[in-house]
Structure formats: structure tokens, C-alpha cells
N, C-alpha and C positions, 0 to 999 in steps of 0.2 A: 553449553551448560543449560538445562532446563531449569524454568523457573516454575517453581509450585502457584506465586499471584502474577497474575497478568502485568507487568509495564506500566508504572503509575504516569499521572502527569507530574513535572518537575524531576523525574529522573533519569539518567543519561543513558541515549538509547545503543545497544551494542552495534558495534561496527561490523559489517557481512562484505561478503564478497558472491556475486550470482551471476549464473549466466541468463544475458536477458534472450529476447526469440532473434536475437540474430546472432548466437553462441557468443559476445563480447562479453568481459567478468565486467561487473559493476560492482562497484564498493559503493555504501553510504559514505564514508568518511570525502571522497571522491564529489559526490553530489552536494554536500554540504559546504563545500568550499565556493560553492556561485550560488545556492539558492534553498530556500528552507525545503522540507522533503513534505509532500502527505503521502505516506505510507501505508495502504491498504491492502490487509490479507486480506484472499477471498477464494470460498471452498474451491469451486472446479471451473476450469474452459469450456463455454458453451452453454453452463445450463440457465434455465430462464433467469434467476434472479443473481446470480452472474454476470450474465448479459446485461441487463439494465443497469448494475451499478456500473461497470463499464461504458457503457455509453453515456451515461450519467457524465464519468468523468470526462472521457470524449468532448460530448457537447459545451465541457466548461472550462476546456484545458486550456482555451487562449486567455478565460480570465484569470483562473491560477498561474499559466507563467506572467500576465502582467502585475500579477500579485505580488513578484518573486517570487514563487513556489514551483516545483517539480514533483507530479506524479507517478507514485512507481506503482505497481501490484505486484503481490507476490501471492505464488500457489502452490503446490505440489507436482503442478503437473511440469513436463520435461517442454526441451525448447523448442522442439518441433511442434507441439500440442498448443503453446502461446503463440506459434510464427501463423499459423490456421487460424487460430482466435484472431490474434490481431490484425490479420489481412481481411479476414470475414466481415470486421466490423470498423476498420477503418481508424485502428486507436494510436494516437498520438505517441503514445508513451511506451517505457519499457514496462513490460512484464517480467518477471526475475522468476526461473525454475527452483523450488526450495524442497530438491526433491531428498525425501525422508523426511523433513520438515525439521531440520536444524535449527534455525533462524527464524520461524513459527515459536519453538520453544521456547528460545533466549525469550522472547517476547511475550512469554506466557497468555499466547495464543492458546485456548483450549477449544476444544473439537464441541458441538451442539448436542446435545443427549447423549455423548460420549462415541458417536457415529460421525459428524459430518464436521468438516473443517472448519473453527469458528473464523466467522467478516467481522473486522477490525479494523478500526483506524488509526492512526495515529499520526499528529504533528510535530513532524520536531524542527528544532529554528535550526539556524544557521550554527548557533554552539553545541549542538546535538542533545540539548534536550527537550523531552517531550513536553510540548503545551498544551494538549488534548486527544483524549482516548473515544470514542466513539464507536460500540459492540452493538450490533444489532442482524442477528441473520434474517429478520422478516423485513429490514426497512429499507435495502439496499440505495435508494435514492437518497434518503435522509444523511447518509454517512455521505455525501457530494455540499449538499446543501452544509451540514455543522463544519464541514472541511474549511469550505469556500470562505464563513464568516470567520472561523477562526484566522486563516492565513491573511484575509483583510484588515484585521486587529494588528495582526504582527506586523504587517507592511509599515501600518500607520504610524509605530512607537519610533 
């Protein structure tokens, strides 16, 4: 179901099922049972500012899983296109193929100038809902950093 407003914070996020770059389905419902999720859309595999929030998270994944958190990405592109991404740059985590962008929608992800896939984040805790939304296609690294303090908060409570 496509949503017209984007996925507030405090609302319960929909449960998906994706193939991540080693063709395994992954459900949220699944990941949320050991550990809160940050969840970031993000336009395409490979291109420059792609890349950096990727390795953003990369560089930060040991202290989000000591956070209790799990990072997923999700994109449009297919599994083979993430299995190349992710061996290129050495990423931790799964990448989920959201190809036709089902699961983009539910989330009321919208695309930048009406062209390009909107980068979005989103935390959601252990009960599946979201405690923080974070949109920004120019700041890729920033959506790492607001991630990190956020899941820190939730650790803490």
C-alpha cells in the first residue's frame, strides 16, 4: 500500500520481506526479534554519495551492533547489483533488493525532484515502531551520525 506522507516517528513500521545480496528473504518482523533496526533507503549502488553513506555505516557497524542495533539498506536495485556493491566496499550488513520499490512506498519514501530515489532513515525499536526519521539526499554521512545518537538513547532507556 502506498502511502501519500512519508512514516512518522511513533508510528508502527510495515513488516517486508527482501531478498538481501546473498538471495536469503529477510523480514523486519524477523530482525526485530534480537535487535532494534536503522533502516536506510538509499537511491542507487555505487554512486558517490551512496557510497559514503555506506561506508558511513560500514565504519560504524561495530558500534551500532554494540548499541543493539542492525543495519539494513534498502534500494531498488536487484541482488546481484548489492552482492558487487557490497563485496566492493566491504559492508557489513545486508542490503534488501526493493525492486519496483514496494516497501520504499509503504514508507512513504518519495523520489528527490520527482527523478531520484529519496535517502531516508528510519529507527525503529525492538516493538516496531519508529523513533526517528532522518531525509536528507545531500547529507549522506549525517543520516550515520543522527542514526548512531539515536540508537544510543534507546540502548540507554
Amino acid at each position: 500500500m502506498s502511502r501519500s506522507t512519508q512514516l512518522a516517528v511513533g508510528e508502527v513500521a510495515p513488516d517486508f520481506s527482501l531478498q538481501d545480496q546473498d538471495g536469503r528473504t529477510v523480514a523486519l518482523a524477523d530482525l526485530l526479534k534480537e535487535r532494534c533496526v536503522v533502516l536506510y533507503f538509499y537511491p542507487k549502488d555505487d554512486t558517490p554519495g551512496c557510497t559514503v553513506e555506506a561506508c558511513s555505516f560500514r565504519d560504524s557497524y561495530t558500534v551500532f551492533a554494540d548499541a543493539g542495533a542492525e543495519v539494513v539498506g534498502i534500494s531498488s536495485d536487484g541482488v546481484e547489483a548489492h552482492k558487487a556493491f557490497a563485496a566492493k566496499h566491504n559492508l557489513p550488513f545486508r542490503l534488501l533488493s526493493d525492486r519496483g520499490g514496494a516497501v520504499r512506498a509503504n514508507y512513504g519514501v518519495k523520489k528527490t525532484l520527482g527523478l531520484i530515489d529519496g535517502r531516508v532513515t528510519f529507527i525503529i525499536d525492538r516493538g516496531g515502531v519508529v523513533r526517528h526519521v532522518f531525509s536528507s539526499q545531500v547529507r549522506p554521512k549525517k543520516h550515520v551520525a543522527e542514526a548512531l545518537e539515536i540508537v544510543r538513547s534507546l540502548a540507554s532507556t
